[in-house]
Backbone as CSV, one residue per row, in Angstrom:
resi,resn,N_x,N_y,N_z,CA_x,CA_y,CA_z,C_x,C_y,C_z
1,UNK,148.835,65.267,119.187,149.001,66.326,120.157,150.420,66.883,120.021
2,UNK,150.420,68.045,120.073,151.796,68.579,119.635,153.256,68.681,121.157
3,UNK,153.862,68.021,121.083,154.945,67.614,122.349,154.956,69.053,123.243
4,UNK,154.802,70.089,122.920,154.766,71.208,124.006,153.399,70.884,124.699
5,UNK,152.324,71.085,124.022,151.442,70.697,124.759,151.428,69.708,125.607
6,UNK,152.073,68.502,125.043,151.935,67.307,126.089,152.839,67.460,126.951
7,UNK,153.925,68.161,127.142,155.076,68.666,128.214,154.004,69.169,129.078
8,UNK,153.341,70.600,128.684,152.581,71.248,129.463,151.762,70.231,130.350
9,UNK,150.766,69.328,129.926,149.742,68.426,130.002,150.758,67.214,131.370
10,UNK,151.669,66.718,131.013,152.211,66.443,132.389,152.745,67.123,133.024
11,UNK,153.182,68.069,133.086,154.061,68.694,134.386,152.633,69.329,135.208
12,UNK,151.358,69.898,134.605,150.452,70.335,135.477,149.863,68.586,135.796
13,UNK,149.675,67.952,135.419,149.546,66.285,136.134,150.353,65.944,137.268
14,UNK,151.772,65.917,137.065,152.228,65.586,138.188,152.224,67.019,139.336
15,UNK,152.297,67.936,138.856,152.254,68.795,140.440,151.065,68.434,141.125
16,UNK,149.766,68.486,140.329,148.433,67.921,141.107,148.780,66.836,141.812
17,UNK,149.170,65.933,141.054,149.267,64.186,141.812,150.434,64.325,142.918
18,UNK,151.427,64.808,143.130,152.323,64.937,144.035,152.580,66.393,144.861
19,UNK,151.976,67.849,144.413,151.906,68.511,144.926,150.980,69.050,146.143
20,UNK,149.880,68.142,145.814,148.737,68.341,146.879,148.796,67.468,148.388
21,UNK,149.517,66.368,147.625,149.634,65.240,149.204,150.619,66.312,150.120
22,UNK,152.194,66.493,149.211,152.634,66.957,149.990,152.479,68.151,150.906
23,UNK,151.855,69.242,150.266,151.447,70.208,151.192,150.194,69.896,152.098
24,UNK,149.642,68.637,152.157,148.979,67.848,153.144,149.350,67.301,154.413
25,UNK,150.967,66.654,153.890,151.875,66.241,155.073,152.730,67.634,155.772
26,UNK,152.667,68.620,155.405,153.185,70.057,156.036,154.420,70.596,155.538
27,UNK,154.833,69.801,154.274,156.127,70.280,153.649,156.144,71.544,152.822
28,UNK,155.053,71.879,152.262,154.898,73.684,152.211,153.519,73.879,152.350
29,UNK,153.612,75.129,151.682,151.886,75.162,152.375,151.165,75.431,150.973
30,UNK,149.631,75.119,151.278,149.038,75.204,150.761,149.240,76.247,148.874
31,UNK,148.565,75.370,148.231,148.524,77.029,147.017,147.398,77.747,147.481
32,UNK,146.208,77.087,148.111,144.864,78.245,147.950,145.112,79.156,149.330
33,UNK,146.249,78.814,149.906,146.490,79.605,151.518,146.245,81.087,150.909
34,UNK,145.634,82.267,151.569,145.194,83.877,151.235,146.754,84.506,152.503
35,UNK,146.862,83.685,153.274,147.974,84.238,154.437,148.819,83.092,154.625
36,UNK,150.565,83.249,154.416,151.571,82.468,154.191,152.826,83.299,155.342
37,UNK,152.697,82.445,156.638,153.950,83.261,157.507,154.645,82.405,157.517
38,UNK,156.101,82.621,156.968,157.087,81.600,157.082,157.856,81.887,158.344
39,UNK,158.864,80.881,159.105,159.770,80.766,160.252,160.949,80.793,159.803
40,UNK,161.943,81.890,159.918,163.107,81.494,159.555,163.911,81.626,160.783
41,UNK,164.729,81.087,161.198,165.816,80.847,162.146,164.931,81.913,163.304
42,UNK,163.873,81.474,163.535,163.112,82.318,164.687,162.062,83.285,163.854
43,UNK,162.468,84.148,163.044,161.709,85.185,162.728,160.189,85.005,162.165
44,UNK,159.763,85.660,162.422,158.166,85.630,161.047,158.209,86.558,160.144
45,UNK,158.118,86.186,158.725,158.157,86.568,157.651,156.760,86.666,156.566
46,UNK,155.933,87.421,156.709,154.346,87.359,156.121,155.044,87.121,154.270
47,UNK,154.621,85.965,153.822,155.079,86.000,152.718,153.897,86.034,151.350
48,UNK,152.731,86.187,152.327,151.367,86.238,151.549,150.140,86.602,152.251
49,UNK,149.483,87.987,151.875,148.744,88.150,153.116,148.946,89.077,154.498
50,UNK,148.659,89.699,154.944,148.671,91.053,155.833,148.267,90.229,157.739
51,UNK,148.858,90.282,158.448,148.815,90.271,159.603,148.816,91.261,160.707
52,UNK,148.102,91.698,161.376,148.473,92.804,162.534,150.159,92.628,163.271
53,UNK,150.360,93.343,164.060,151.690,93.644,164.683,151.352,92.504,165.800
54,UNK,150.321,92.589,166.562,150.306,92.068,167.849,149.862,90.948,167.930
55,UNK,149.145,90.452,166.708,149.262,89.155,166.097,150.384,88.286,165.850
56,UNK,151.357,88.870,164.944,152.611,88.365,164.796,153.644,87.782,165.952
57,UNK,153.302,88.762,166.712,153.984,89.031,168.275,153.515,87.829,169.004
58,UNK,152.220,87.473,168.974,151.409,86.382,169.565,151.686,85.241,169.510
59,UNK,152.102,85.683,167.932,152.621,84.096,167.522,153.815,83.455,167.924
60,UNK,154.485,85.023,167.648,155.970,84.628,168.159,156.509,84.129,169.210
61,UNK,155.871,84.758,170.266,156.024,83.887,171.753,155.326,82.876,171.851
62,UNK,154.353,82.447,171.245,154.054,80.932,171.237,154.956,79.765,170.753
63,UNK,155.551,80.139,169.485,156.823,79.303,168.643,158.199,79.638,169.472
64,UNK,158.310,80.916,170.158,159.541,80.640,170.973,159.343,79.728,172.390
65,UNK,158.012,79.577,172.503,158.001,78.639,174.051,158.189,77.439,173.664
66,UNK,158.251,76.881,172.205,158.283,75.412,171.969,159.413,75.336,171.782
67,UNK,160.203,76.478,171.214,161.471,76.461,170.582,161.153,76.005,168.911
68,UNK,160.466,76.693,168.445,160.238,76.051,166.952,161.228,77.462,165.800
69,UNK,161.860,77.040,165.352,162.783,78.061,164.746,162.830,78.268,163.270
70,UNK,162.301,76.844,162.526,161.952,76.988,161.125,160.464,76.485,160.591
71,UNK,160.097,76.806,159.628,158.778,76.369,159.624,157.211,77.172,158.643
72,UNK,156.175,77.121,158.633,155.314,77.969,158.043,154.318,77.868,158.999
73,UNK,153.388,78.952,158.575,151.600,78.606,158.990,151.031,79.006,158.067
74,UNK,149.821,78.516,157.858,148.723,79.252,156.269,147.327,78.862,156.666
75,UNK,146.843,80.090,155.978,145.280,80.405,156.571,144.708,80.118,155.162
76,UNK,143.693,79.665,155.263,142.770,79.981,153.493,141.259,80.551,154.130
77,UNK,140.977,81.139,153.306,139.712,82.034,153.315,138.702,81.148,153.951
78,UNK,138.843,79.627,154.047,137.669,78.802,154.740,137.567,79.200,156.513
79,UNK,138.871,79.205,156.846,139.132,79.726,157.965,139.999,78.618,158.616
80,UNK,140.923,77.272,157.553,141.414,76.427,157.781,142.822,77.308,158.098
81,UNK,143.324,76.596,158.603,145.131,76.929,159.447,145.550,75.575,159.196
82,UNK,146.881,75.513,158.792,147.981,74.418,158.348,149.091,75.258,159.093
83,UNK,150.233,73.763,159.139,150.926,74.044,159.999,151.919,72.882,159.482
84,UNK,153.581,73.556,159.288,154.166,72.528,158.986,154.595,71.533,159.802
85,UNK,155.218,70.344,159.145,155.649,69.802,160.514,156.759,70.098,161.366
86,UNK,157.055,70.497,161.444,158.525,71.106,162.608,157.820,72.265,163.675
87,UNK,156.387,72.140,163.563,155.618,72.861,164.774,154.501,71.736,165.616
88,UNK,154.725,71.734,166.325,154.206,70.561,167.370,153.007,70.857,167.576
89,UNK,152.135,69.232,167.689,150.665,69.485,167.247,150.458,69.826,168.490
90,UNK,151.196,70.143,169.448,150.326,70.296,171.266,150.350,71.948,171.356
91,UNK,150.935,73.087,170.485,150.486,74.276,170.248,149.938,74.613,169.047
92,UNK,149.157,73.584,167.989,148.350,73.772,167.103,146.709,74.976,167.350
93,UNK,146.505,74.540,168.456,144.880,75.314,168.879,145.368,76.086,169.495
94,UNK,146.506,76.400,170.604,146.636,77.497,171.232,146.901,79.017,169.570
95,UNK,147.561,78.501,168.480,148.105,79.632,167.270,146.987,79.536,166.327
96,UNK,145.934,78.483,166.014,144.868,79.186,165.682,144.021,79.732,166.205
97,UNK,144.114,79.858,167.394,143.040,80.795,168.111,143.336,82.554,168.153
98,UNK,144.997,82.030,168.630,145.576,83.649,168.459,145.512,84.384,166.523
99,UNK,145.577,82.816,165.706,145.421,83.787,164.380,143.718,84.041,163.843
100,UNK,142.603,83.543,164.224,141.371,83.355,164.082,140.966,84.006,164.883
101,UNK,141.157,84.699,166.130,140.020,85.429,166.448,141.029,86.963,167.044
């Protein structure tokens, strides 16, 4: 096997084997996410994916009532929502409801 190939052949090995847990535990989000809003020092930032205005807005006063200031959310076409960890699981269902329906 020629050493580029086998370079290639592990580095897509280990992102699978270590890239999937972690965006499991909430340290980024998903690859198959279709909608990627990141938190920066308060703000929302659509970094993948189209959101309404009053959506965004929805969200926003939900993450400012916890005080959550950095962070992501991601939607995938199943209709799953992830959520990193630095957003508290006790406004998890109140922000997929506002992003799902």
């Amino acid at each position: 096997m020629p050493p580029l190939l086998l370079l290639l052949t592990l580095v897509v090995v280990v992102g699978v084997v270590f890239g999937l847990p972690l965006a499991g535990l909430g340290l980024f989000p998903p690859l198959h996410a279709t909608i990627v809003v990141c938190i920066r020092a308060g703000r929302l930032i659509v970094k993948r994916g189209h959101l309404r205005g009053q959506v965004l807005e929805d969200v926003a006063e939900v993450l400012a009532s916890v005080g959550v200031t950095n962070g992501f959310i991601a939607l995938s076409n199943s209709g799953r929502v992830y959520f990193s960890r630095t957003i508290p699981r006790s406004v998890h269902q109140r922000l997929s409801n506002v992003l799902l329906n």
